[in-house]
SERO-4910 file (N, C-alpha, C, O; in steps of 0.05 Angstrom, whole numbers):
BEGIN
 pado doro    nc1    nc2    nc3   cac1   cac2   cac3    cc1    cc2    cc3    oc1    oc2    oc3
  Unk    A    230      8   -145    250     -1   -165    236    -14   -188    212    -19   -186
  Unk    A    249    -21   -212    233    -24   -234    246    -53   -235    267    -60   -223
  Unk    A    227    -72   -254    238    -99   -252    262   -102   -274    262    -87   -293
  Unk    A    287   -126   -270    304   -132   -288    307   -156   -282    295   -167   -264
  Unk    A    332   -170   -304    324   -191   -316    363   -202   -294    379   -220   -302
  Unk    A    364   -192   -280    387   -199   -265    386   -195   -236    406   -200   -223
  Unk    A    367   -188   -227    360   -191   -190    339   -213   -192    327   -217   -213
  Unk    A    335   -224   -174    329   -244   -169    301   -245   -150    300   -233   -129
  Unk    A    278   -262   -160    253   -245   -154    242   -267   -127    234   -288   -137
  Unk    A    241   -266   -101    225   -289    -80    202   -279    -88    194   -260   -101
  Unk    A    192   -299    -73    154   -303    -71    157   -317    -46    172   -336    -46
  Unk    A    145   -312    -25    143   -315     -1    110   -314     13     94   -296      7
  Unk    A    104   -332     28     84   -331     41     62   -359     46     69   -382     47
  Unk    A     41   -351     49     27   -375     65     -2   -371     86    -13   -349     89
  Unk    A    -10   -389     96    -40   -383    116    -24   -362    135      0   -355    133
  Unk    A    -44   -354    154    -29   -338    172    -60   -337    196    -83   -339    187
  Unk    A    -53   -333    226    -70   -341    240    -81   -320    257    -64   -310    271
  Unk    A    -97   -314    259   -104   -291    282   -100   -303    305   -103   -328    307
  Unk    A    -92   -284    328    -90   -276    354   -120   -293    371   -140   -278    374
  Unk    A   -122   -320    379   -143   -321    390   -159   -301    411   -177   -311    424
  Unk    A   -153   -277    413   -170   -263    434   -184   -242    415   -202   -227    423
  Unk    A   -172   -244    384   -199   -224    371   -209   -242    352   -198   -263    347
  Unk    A   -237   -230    340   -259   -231    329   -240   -237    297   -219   -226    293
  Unk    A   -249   -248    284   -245   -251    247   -241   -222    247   -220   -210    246
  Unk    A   -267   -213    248   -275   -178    239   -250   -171    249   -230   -173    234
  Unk    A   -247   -165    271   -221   -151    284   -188   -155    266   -171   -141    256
  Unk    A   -196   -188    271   -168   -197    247   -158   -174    223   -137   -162    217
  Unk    A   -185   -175    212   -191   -167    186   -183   -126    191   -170   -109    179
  Unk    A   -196   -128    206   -188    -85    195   -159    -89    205   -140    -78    192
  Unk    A   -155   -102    224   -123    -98    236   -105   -105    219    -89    -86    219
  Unk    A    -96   -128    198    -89   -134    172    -93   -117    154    -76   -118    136
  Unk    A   -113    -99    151   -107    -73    124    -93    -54    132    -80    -42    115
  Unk    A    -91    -45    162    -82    -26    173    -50    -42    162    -34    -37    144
  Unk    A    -50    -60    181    -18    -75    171     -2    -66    155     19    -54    158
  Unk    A    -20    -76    127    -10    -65    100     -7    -36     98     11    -26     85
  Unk    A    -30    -17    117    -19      7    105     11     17    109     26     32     96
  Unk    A     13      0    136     43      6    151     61     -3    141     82      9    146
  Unk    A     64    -34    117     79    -44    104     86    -22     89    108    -11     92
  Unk    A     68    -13     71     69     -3     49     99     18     38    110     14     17
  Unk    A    109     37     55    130     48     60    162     30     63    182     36     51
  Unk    A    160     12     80    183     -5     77    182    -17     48    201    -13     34
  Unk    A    161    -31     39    157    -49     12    164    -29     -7    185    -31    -20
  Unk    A    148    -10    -10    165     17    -24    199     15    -28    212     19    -48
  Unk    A    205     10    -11    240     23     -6    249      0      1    272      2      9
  Unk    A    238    -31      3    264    -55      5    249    -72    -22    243    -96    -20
  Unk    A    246    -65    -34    250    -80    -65    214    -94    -73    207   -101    -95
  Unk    A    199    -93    -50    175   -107    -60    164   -111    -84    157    -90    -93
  Unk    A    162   -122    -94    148   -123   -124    117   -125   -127    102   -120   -146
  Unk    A    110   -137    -97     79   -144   -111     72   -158    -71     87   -174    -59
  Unk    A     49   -148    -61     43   -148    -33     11   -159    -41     -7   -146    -53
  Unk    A     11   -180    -33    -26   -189    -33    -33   -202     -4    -21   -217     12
  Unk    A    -61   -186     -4    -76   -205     23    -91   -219     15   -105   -209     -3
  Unk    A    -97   -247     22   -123   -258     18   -138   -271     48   -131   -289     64
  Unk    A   -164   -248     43   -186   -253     67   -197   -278     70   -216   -279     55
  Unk    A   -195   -296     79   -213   -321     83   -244   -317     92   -252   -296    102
  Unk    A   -257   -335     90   -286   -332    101   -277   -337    136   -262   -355    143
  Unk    A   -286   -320    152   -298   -331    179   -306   -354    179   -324   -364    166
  Unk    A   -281   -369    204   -281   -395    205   -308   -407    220   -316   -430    213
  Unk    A   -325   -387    245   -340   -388    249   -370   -392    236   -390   -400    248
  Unk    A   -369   -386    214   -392   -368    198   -397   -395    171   -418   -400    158
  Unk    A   -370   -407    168   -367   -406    133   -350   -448    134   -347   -465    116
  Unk    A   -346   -448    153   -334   -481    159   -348   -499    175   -341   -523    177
  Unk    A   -367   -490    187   -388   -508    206   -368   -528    230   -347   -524    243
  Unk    A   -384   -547    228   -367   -559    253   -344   -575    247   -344   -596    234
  Unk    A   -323   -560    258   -299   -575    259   -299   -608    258   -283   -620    244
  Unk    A   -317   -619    271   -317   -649    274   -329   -664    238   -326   -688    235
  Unk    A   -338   -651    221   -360   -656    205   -343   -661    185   -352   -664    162
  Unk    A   -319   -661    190   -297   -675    162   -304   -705    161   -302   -721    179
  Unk    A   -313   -709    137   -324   -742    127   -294   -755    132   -272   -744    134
  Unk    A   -301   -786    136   -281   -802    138   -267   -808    114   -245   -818    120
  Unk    A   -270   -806     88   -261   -805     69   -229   -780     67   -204   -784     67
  Unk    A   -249   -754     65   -224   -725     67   -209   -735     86   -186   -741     81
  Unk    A   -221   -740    119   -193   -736    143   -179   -761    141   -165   -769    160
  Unk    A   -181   -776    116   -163   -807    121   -146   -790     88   -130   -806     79
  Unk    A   -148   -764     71   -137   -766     46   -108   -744     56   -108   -722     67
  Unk    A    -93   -757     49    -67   -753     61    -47   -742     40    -23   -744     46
  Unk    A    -57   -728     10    -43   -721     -3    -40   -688      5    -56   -675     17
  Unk    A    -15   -680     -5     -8   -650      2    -27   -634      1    -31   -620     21
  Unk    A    -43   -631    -23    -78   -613    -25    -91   -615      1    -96   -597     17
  Unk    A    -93   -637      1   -120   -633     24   -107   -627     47   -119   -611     62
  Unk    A    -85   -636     55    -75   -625     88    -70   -599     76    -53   -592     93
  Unk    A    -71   -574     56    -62   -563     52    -94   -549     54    -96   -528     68
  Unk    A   -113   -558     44   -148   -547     43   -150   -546     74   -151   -526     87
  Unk    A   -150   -567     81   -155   -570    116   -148   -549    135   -161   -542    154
  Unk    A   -114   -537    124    -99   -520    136   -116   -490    131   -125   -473    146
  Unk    A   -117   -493    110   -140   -460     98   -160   -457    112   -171   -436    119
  Unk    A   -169   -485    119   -209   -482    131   -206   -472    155   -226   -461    165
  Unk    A   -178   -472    171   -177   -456    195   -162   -431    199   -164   -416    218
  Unk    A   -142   -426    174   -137   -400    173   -158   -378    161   -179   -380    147
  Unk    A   -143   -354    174   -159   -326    170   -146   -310    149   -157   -289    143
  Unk    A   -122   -317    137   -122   -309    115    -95   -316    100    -81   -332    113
  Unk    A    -84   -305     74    -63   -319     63    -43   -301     52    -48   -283     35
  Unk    A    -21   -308     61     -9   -270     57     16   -281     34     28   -302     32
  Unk    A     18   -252     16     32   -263    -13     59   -239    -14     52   -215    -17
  Unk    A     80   -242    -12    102   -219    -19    117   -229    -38    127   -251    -33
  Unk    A    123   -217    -67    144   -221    -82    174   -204    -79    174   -182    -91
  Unk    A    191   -208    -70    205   -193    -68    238   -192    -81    253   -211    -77
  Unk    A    248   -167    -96    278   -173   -100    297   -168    -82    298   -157    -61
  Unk    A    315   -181    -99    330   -192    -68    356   -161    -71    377   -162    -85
  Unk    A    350   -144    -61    369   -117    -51    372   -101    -30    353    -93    -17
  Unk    A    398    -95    -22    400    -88      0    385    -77     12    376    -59     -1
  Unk    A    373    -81     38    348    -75     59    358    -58     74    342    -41     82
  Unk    A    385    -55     84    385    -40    115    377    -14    117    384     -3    137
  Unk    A    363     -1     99    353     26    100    322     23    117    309     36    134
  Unk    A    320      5    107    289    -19    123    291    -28    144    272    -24    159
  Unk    A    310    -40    151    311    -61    174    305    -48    208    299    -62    227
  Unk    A    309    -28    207    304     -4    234    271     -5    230    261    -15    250
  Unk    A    250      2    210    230      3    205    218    -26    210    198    -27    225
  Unk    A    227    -49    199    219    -77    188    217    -81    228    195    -82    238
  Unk    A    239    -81    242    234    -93    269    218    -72    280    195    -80    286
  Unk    A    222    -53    283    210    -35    306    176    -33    297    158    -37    313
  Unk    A    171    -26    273    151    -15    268    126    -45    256    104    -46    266
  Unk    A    134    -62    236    118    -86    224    117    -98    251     98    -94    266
  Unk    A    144   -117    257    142   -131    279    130   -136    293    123   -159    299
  Unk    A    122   -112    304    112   -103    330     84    -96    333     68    -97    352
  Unk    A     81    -86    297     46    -88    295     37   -120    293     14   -126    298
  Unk    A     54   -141    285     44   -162    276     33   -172    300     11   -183    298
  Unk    A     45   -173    325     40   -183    337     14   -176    360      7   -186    381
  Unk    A      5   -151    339    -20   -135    361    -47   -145    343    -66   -130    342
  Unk    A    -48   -177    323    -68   -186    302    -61   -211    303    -80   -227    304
  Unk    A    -30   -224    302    -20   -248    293    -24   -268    323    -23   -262    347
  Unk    A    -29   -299    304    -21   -309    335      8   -305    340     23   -297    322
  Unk    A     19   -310    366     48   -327    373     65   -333    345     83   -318    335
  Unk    A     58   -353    337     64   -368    325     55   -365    289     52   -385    275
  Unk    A     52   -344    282     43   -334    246     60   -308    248     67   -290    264
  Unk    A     63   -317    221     74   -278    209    110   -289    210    121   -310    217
  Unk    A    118   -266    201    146   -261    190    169   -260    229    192   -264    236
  Unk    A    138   -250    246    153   -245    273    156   -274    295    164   -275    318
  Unk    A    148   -295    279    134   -312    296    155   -320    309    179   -317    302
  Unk    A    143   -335    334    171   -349    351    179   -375    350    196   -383    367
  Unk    A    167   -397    326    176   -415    318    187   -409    291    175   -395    274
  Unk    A    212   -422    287    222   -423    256    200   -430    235    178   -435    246
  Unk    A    200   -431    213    178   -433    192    186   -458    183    210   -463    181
  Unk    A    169   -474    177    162   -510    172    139   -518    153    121   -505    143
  Unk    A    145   -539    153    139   -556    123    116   -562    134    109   -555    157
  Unk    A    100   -578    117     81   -601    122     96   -621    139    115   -634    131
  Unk    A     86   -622    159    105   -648    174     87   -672    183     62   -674    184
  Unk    A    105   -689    189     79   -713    205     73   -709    223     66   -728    238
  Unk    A     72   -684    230     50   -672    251     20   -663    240     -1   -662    253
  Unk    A     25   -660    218      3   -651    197     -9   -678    198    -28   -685    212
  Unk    A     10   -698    178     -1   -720    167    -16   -735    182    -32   -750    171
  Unk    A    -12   -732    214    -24   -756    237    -52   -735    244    -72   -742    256
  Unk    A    -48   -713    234    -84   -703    242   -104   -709    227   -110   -697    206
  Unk    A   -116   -729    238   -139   -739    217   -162   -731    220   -179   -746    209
  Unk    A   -173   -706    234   -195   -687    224   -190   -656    233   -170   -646    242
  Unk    A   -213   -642    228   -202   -611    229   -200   -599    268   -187   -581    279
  Unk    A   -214   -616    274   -210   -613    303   -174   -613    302   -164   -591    302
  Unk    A   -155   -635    302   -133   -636    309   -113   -618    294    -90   -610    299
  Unk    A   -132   -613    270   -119   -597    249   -114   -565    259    -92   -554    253
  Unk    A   -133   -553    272   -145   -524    280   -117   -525    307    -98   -509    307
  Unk    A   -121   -546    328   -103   -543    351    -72   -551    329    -51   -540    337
  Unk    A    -71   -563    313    -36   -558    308    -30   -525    294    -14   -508    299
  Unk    A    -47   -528    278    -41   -498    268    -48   -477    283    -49   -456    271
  Unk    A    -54   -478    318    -58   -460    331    -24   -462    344    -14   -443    355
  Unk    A    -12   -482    340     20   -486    362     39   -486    338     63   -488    344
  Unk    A     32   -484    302     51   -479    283     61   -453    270     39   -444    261
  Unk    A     77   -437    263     81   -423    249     78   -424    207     95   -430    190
  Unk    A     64   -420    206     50   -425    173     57   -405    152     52   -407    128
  Unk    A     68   -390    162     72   -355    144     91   -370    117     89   -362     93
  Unk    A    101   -383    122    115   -389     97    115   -421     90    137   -428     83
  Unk    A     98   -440     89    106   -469     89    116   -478     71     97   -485     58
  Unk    A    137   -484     58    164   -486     33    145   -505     19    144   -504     -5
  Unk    A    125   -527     34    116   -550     13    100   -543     -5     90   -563    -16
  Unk    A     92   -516    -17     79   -512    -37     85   -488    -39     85   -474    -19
  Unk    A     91   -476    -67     89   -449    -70     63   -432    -72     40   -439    -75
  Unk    A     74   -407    -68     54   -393    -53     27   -385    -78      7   -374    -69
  Unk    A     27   -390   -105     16   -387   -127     -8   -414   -114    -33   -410   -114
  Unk    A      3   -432   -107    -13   -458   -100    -34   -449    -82    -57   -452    -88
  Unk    A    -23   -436    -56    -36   -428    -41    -57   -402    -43    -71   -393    -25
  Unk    A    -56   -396    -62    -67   -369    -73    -85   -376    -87   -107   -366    -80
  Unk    A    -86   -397   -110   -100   -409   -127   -127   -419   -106   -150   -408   -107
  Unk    A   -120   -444    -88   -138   -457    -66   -147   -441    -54   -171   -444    -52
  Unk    A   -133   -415    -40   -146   -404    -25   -174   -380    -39   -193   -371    -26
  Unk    A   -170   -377    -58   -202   -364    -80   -211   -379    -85   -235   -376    -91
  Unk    A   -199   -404    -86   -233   -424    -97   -242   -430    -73   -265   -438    -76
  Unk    A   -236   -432    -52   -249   -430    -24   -257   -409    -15   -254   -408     10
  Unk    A   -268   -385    -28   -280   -363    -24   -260   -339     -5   -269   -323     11
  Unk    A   -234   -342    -12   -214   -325     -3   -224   -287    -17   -244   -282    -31
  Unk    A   -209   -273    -10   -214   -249    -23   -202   -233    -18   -202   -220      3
  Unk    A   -183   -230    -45   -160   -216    -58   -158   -185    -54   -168   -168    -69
  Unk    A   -143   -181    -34   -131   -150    -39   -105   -135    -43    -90   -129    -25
  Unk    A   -102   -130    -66    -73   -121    -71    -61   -102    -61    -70    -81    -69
  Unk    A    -44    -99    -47    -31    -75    -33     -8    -54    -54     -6    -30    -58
  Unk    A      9    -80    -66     32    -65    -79     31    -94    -99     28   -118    -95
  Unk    A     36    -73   -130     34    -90   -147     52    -74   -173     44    -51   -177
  Unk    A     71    -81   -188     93    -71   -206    111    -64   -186    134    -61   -194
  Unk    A    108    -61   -167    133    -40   -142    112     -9   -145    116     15   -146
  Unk    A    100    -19   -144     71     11   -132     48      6   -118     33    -14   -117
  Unk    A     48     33   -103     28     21    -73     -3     29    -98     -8     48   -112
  Unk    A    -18      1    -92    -38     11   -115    -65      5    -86    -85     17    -92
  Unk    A    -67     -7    -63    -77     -7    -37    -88      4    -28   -109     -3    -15
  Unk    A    -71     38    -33    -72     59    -29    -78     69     -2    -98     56      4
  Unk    A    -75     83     17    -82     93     52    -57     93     50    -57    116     41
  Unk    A    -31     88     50     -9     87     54      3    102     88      2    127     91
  Unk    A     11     88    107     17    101    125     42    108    129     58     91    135
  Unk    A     52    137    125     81    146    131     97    159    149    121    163    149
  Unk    A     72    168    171     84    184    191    106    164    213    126    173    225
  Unk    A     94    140    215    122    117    235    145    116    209    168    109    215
  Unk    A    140    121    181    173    106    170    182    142    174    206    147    180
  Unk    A    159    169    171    184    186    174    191    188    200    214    199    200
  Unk    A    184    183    227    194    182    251    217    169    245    239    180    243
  Unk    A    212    137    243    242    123    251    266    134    231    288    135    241
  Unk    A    263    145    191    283    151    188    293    178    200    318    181    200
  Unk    A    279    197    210    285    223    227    304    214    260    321    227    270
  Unk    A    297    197    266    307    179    294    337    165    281    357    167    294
  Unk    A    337    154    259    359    154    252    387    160    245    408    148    245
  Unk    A    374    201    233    388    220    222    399    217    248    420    206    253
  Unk    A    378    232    272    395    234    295    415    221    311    431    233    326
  Unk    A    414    192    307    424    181    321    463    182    298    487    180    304
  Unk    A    447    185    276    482    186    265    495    223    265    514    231    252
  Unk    A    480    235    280    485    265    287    507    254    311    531    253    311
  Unk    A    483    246    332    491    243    357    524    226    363    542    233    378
  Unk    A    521    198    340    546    192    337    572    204    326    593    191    327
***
């Protein structure tokens, strides 16, 4: 769809957590694959613009969790619980989207995203997660180094945290050596791999099912 000046444009998104039983690496190819699978719904429910951003390996690139100076884990403004939160995510996921009817999607969005998210995401990250999506809370604010920080954001859902928009989180997350990949940008897959054989299954599964009815 092309943009206008009378639908109404979200921006949605936030850290997001890998699956503790794989590797960063693993995170990482399994999230492009993601996108290729997005790419077809975002196509056809209004997407305007799909970004990943790769974080460094938390392993590799944050050293020891404990090594937060007493200064940062006592600074309690939104940034830094907001830096703190990055140093343990694996990456930062960006969707602009207008707001138009989806249900041509929504057979695709559960069966097919869903269901990959959860073969990369922890529990608790992504659009599938099984906690509602939340703020900075004083659950945040009482973690006063990255140790307590790493275990709340392993039991939070982050995909979307309302206390900062997602431009904020985008900005922090490249100057912390994040790394930008655009999937869909104007409402075109520019990503490119695009995977379409699951969206033509399920709309073919659909024809039938309104045959059958």
């Amino acid at each position: 769809m092309s943009a206008n000046e009378t639908t109404k444009l979200d921006s949605n998104g936030g850290p997001i957590f890998r699956r503790p039983d794989l590797s960063h690496e693993e995170f990482a190819t399994a999230w492009h694959r993601h996108g290729q699978l997005c790419t077809p719904w975002c196509l056809n429910s209004g997407v305007w613009e799909y970004i990943q951003i790769h974080m460094p390996s938390p392993s590799t690139s944050k050293g020891n969790p404990e090594s937060t100076s007493t200064s940062e884990a006592a600074d309690e403004t939104i940034e830094s619980k907001a830096r703190r939160i990055l140093e343990q995510a694996d990456g930062v996921a960006i969707m602009r989207r207008y707001q138009v009817p989806a249900d041509e999607g929504k057979q695709y969005f559960e069966s097919v995203i869903l269901a990959d998210e959860r073969r990369f995401l922890h529990d608790e990250s992504g659009a599938g997660a099984k906690r509602a999506y939340s703020a900075l809370s004083a659950s945040v604010a009482s973690a006063r180094n990255s140790k307590q920080l790493l275990q709340y954001a392993q039991s939070t859902e982050y995909y979307a945290i309302k206390a900062l928009h997602v431009d904020v989180w985008r900005e922090m997350a490249l100057r912390m050596g994040g790394v930008e990949y655009v999937k869909i940008r104007d409402g075109k897959d520019v990503g490119g791999g695009a995977i379409w054989d699951e969206w033509k299954r399920v709309e073919k599964e659909k024809e039938e099912a309104k045959i059958r009815a």
